[in-house]
Every structure is written in structure tokens, then in C-alpha cells.
C-alpha positions, 0 to 999 in steps of 0.5 A: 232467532232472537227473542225480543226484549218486548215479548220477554217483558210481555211474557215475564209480566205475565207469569209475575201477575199469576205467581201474585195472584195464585200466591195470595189465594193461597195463602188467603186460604192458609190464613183461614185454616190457621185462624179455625185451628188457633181458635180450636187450640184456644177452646174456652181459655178467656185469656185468649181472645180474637186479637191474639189469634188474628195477630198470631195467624197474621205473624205466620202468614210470611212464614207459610208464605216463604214455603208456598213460593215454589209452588206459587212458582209451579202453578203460576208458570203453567197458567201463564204458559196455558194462558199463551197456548190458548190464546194461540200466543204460544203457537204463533211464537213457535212458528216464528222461529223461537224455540222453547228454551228462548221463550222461557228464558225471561220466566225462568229469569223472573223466577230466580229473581224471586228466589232471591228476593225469597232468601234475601228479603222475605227470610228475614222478614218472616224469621222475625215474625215467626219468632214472635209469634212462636214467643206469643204461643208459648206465653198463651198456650204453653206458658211462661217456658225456659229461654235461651239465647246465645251470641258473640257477647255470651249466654243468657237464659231464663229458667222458671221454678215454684219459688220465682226465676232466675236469669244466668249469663255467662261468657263461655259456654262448653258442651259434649254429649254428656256434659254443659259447663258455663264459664264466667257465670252470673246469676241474678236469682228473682222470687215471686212476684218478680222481686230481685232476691239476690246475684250469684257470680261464679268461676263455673256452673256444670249442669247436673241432675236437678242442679247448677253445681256453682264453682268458687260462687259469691253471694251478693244479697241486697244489703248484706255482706257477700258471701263466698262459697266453694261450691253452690247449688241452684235448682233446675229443671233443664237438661242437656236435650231441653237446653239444645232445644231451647236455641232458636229454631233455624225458622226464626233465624234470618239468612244474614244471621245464620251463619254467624250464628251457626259458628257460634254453635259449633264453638260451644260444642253443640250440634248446628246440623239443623241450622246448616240444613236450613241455610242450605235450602234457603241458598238453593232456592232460586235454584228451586225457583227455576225448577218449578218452572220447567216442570211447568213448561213440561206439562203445558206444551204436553198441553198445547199439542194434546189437549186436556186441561184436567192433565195439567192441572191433575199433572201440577197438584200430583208433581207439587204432592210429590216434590213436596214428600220427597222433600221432607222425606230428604230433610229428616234423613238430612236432620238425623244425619242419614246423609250429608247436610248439603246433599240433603238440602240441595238434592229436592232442587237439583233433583226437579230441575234434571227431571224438567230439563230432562222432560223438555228436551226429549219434548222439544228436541227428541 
């Protein structure tokens, strides 16, 4: 028998409106505990006020959102199937034929329309918010730090001393383990307070202990003859480590700006393991999505034939406390290259939906 195109919208609506209300209670919840941590953080500091930790909080918010999705998945899949059990709706569709694969087919639809919409639309969204916020926080709480951004066109970064900052751009960066060299350097040296002092341009620049050793460098000072010099040296306080570290975390970057940004990593010789991770698990989302769903199911139809609201709602909090260990646990070993990137990013997701699928049919078929 087929399902109705009434009832799918019925029942697809109804788990939307859950998944709604449940993900803004949530993070309602998040938002406060958020706001009483910046505020703890922030202590006696004046030049923090409560504009900046509510701004701060509400930046993260999308970002918070975007990990709460699957669980505002798990828990609004079994209130909407407890809901239909309850009100005997469930029974009554039951008997008229409809199987339980049929009846979940239009939420696990919904689902993975939401993972879709989570890594198409809210990603980007809540990258670009989370790197705002993470600018403001170490301009707030950590202060002024060194910066680094790399694209297509080159390199530009940022680096802070006593004496002022000096900002370097080069064309073609190379890296190993032991080594960073940029190629086609320009360095545009800044004193204290911001006034422009003078412009290094460069072959070559090689990062070495406390210093930029500058290859066949010409010094441009404002109105003075340039000066050219085999070798030159500019104070630093960066290192191979602090350099890596200084890309943008895979957070802060888009699902449409990862992949680029990930080839443009491997060609300058870094490690882009964390950023692939990450795309990864935002391709396997609504894969995820879908699974939650089922797990749901599992626990609800326990429910409509045994009974017991505390089993559902002890058994959803126990499965969301352990998919979500298990899913950290997988990511680190994924990060420090115990297993495979795409082993590590799609096991969580792939793991859940055998047990769901597994648990269902031994419930509806077995």
C-alpha cells in the first residue's frame, strides 16, 4: 500500500515544526552558557563591555547551531514519532497497511533536505560568523596576533614586534618539515604607531631561527635612494608550527571555499589532513541527518508497543552521549593520522545508520 501524499506532508511537517522548536531551545540554552562563560573570561577587563560579549555570543550561535543539527534531528524524530504513537496515530496507520519504512520514508526525506540545507547554506553562513568572531576574541582577549592568509593570487601575513609590524606578501610559497621559503617577496615594514618606515622587496625569504633570511633584497625608504643588499635579515617571532597554525581553521571556512583552498595548501607543501577531515563530514551530513532518524524510529516503536517515556527519552540522551564520544573519538585518530581522512569522516555517519537500519528491521521484520 501506498503512503499518501497527505499523510507524508502531515507527518514530514510535523517532525520540521519539532526539529524547529527542539533546535531553538537548544541553542537558546547554549546562547546563556556562552554569554556567562565570555563574561567569566572577560573578569575586570574595561575594554570589554556587554556589547561585545553579546555580539561575540550571537556570532557563535550559527556555529553551535551547525553541531546541534544532528541531535535536533535524533530528538525531533522521536517526539514527532512519540507524538503519533500517543495520539494513536501511529497504531491507526499501522493497521491500515503501511509499513514502517513507508511512514518514515517522508522524515527521512526531510532529514536529508536539512543536511543539505546545513552544508550548502548554513556552513558558509556560520564559517563567516565564526571567523568573526574568532578575529574579535584575539583582538579582545588575546590580543593583536600574527596573521596569515593564503589564496590563489599568494601569501600575505601579518607579524607584530616591540618596534611596530610588518606585513609580507609573496607570490609562491614552499614548505617541508624543516623548512618555509617565500619566493617573489614583499615586505612593507610599519613602526610604532602605524607610521610606514620602509618596503623590502626580495628573491626569497627562508624562515629561520628568530629571522627572514632575505635573498638579493632592495630597500625602498621614503625619499632615500634604494638600497640593495645580498642578504638581509627581518626579526620574527614565527615558526614552522606557529606559521601552520596560523591558517584558518577549517571551521571558519565555507563548504564552497574548501576545496579550493585545500589544493592550494598541498601545493605549498603543508598539510591540509584537517581541512579535508572537515569537508568530509560536512559531505557526509545528511547521510548523518537520516541516521538519527532511524535511531529515532528504533526507540519509538519500542515505545508504542512497550510503553515507558522515561526509555525514550534515557535511550535518545545515552545514543546522542555516545555518538557524540564516538565521533570525537574517530575525528582525532582522523586528525593524527591514525586512520584515513575519509574513513575517519564517514564511519560516525555510516556507523549510525547500520545500527538504525539494523535495529529496525529486526524490530519490523524480525
Amino acid at each position: 500500500m501506498r503512503l499518501s501524499l497527505t499523510l507524508s506532508t502531515y507527518i514530514g511537517r510535523q517532525f520540521l515544526l519539532n526539529f524547529a522548536v527542539l533546535l531553538g531551545i537548544i541553542l537558546m540554552i547554549v546562547f546563556l552558557f556562552d554569554i556567562i562563560e565570555l563574561l567569566r573570561r572577560a573578569g575586570n577587563n574595561p575594554e570589554i563591555g556587554m556589547g561585545n560579549i553579546f555580539e561575540m555570543a550571537f556570532l557563535k550561535l550559527p556555529y553551535m547551531g551547525q553541531q546541534i543539527f544532528p541531535f535536533a534531528a535524533l530528538f525531533g524524530g522521536m517526539m514527532t514519532f512519540w507524538r503519533l504513537a500517543r495520539h494513536q496515530e501511529l497504531v491507526i496507520t499501522r493497521a491500515s497497511g503501511i509499513s514502517a519504512w513507508q511512514f518514515l520514508l517522508p522524515v527521512i526525506v526531510a532529514a536529508f533536505l536539512l543536511g543539505v540545507f546545513q552544508m550548502m547554506a548554513l556552513n558558509p553562513f556560520s564559517s563567516a560568523s565564526l571567523l568573526r568572531f574568532e578575529r574579535i576574541e584575539s583582538l579582545l582577549f588575546k590580543g593583536n596576533q600574527s596573521l596569515l592568509s593564503v589564496s590563489r593570487g599568494g601569501l600575505w601575513l601579518r607579524q607584530s614586534s616591540e618596534d611596530g609590524q610588518s606585513v609580507i606578501y609573496a607570490r609562491y610559497l614552499s614548505s617541508d618539515r624543516a623548512q618555509v621559503q617565500l619566493n617573489d617577496v614583499t615586505v612593507f615594514v610599519y613602526g610604532r604607531p602605524d607610521e610606514f618606515s620602509e618596503r623590502i622587496d626580495a628573491k626569497s625569504a627562508v624562515l629561520e631561527d628568530g629571522f627572514w633570511r632575505l635573498e638579493n633584497a632592495v630597500h625602498r625608504q621614503p625619499e632615500q635612494t634604494p638600497e640593495p643588499e645580498d642578504v638581509s635579515w627581518l626579526e620574527t617571532d614565527l615558526t614552522i608550527d606557529s606559521i601552520q597554525d596560523s591558517f584558518a581553521p577549517p571551521e571558519t571556512m565555507s563548504f564552497w571555499a574548501l576545496p579550493g583552498f585545500i589544493s592550494t595548501l598541498e601545493e605549498s607543501g603543508f598539510s591540509a589532513r584537517r581541512h579535508r577531515l572537515h569537508l568530509h563530514a560536512l559531505v557526509s551530513s545528511p547521510l548523518l541527518m537520516c541516521a538519527m532518524v532511524l535511531i529515532a524510529a528504533t526507540f519509538t516503536l519500542r515505545h508504542s508497543r512497550r510503553g515507558g517515556v522515561t526509555y525514550v527519552i534515557g535511550g535518545g540522551v545515552l545514543t546522542g552521549f555516545l555518538l557524540y564520544f564516538f565521533s570525537d573519538l574517530v575525528f582525532a585518530l582522523g586528525r593524527t593520522e591514525s586512520i584515513p581522512v575519509t574513513l575517519a569522516a564517514w564511519t560516525p555517519s555510516g556507523v549510525a545508520t547500520l545500527l538504525g537500519l539494523t535495529a529496525l528491521l529486526h524490530l519490523e521484520d524480525g
